[in-house]
N, C-alpha and C positions, 0 to 999 in steps of 0.2 A: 143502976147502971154502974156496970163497972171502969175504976180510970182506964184511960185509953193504954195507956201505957202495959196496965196489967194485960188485959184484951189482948193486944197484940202477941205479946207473950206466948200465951196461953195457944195463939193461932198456930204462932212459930213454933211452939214446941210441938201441939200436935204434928203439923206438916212433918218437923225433924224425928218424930217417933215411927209416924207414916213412911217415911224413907226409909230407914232405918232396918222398917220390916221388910218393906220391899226391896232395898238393896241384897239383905240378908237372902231372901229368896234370890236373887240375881246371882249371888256372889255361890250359895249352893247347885244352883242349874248348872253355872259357867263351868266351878269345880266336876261336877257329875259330867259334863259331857268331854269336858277337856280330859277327864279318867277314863273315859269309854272309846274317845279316839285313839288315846297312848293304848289301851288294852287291845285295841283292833287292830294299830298297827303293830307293835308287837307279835301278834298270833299271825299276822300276813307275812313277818320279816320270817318270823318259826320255819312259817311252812315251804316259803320259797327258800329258804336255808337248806331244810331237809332234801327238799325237789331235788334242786344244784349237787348237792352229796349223792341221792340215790343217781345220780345223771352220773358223776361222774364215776362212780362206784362201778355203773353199767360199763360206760366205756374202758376203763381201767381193766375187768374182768373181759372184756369183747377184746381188749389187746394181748390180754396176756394168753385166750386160745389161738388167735393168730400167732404169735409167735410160737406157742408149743407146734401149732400144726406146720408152722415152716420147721421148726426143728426136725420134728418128725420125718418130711418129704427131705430133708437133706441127711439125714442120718441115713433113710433109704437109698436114696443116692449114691452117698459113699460107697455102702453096703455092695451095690450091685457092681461099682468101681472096683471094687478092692476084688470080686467074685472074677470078673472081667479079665483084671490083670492077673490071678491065678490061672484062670484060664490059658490065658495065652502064653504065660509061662510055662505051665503044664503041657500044653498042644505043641508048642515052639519049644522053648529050652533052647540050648547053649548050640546043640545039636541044628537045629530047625533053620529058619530062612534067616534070622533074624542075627543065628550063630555064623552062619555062612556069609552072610553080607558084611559081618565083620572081619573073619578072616580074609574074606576079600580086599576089603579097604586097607589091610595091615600088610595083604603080601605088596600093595602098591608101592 
């Protein structure tokens, strides 16, 4: 029989080798999963980054046809303005009702 003192020892060191491995296992799982959450979240931040860009990409492009096609209907606008007031120029003149309502107003 061995002294009790060695005995013990021998107990405690096992148990502390025993830990030791199984800690080590503990401390590799913890690392593994604690790398695969950061890697998951990561690729979730990715993809909802990307989303938010093509989103705003879309609307950005969605405003810049709205504003061509308002430019468009008011450059038509003018267009038809400006045709208008030839017109009436052309049809009236200095001569026309417009020339007569003036000399009216002057002989007052």
């Amino acid at each position: 029989m061995l002294d009790d003192g060695i005995e013990e020892k021998m107990q405690v060191g096992g148990v502390h080798i025993a830990i030791d491995k199984h800690a080590g296992q503990i401390r590799y799982d913890f690392d593994y999963r604690l790398s695969e959450s950061a890697r998951r979240v990561k690729a979730e931040v990715k993809k909802r980054m990307l989303s938010s860009i093509e989103s705003m990409e879309s609307a950005y492009m969605a405003g810049l046809k709205l504003r061509n096609e308002a430019n468009q209907s008011r450059d038509a606008r003018l267009s038809r303005l400006r045709e208008m007031e030839e017109k009436t120029h052309t049809h009236i003149g200095e001569s026309g009702v417009v020339g007569r309502c003036l000399s009216l107003r002057e002989a007052r």
